[in-house]
N, C-alpha and C positions, 0 to 999 in steps of 0.2 A: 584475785578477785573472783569470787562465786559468780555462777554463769544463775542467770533469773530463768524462774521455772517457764516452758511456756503452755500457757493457756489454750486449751482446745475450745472452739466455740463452737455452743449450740447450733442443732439445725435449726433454720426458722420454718416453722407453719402456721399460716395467716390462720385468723379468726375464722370462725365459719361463717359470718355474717359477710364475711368480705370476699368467700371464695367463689369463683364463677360459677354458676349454676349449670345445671345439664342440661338447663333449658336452652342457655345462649348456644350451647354447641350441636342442639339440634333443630335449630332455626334451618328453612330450605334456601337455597340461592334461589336468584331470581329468575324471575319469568326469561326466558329468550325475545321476549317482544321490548321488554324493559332498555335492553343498551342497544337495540334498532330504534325504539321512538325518540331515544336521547340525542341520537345522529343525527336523524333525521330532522328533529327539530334545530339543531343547530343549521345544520346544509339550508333549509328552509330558509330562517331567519339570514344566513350570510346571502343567500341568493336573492331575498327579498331587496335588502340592501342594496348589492347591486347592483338588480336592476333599477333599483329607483336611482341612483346616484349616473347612472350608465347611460339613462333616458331622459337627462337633464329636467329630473321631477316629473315628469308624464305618466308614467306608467308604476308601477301598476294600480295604480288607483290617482290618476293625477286629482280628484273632488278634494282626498283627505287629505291631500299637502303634506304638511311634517307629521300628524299621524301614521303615514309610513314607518318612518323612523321607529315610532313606538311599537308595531307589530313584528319589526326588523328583529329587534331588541328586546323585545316580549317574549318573542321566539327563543330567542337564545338564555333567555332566563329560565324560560319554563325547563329546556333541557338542563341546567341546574338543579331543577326540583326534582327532574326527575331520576337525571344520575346520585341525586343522596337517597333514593331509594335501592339501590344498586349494593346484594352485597357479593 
């Protein structure tokens, strides 16, 4: 039986519309203040927490009751925002 010839394949190279620009690869990394505010706002927001859960709702602001919760948790969303800035 004849052995089948084999096939050498093309190299591929993408379109030029599709290839990464020199732009993305000279973007700067980020600020040094950037993954300290993102910490920080976490520690904040968990610390907020609890102390509010620790001081059977008194403190730190006993007025705004479960609005606590939401600044606890505010906190720690904003550090989300802020680490997708992060590269």
């Amino acid at each position: 039986m004849p052995k089948s010839q084999v096939r050498k394949k093309k190299v591929y190279t993408p379109p030029t519309d599709v290839r990464p620009s020199s732009v993305a690869a000279s973007r700067k990394p980020s600020p040094r203040w950037l993954p300290v505010t993102g910490v920080a706002l976490i520690a904040f927001g968990i610390a907020w927490l609890v102390v509010y859960y620790l001081s059977d709702t008194d403190y730190p602001v006993a007025s705004w009751s479960y609005w606590n919760l939401a600044i606890g948790f505010g906190a720690m969303v904003a550090s989300l925002a802020v680490f997708s800035r992060w590269r």
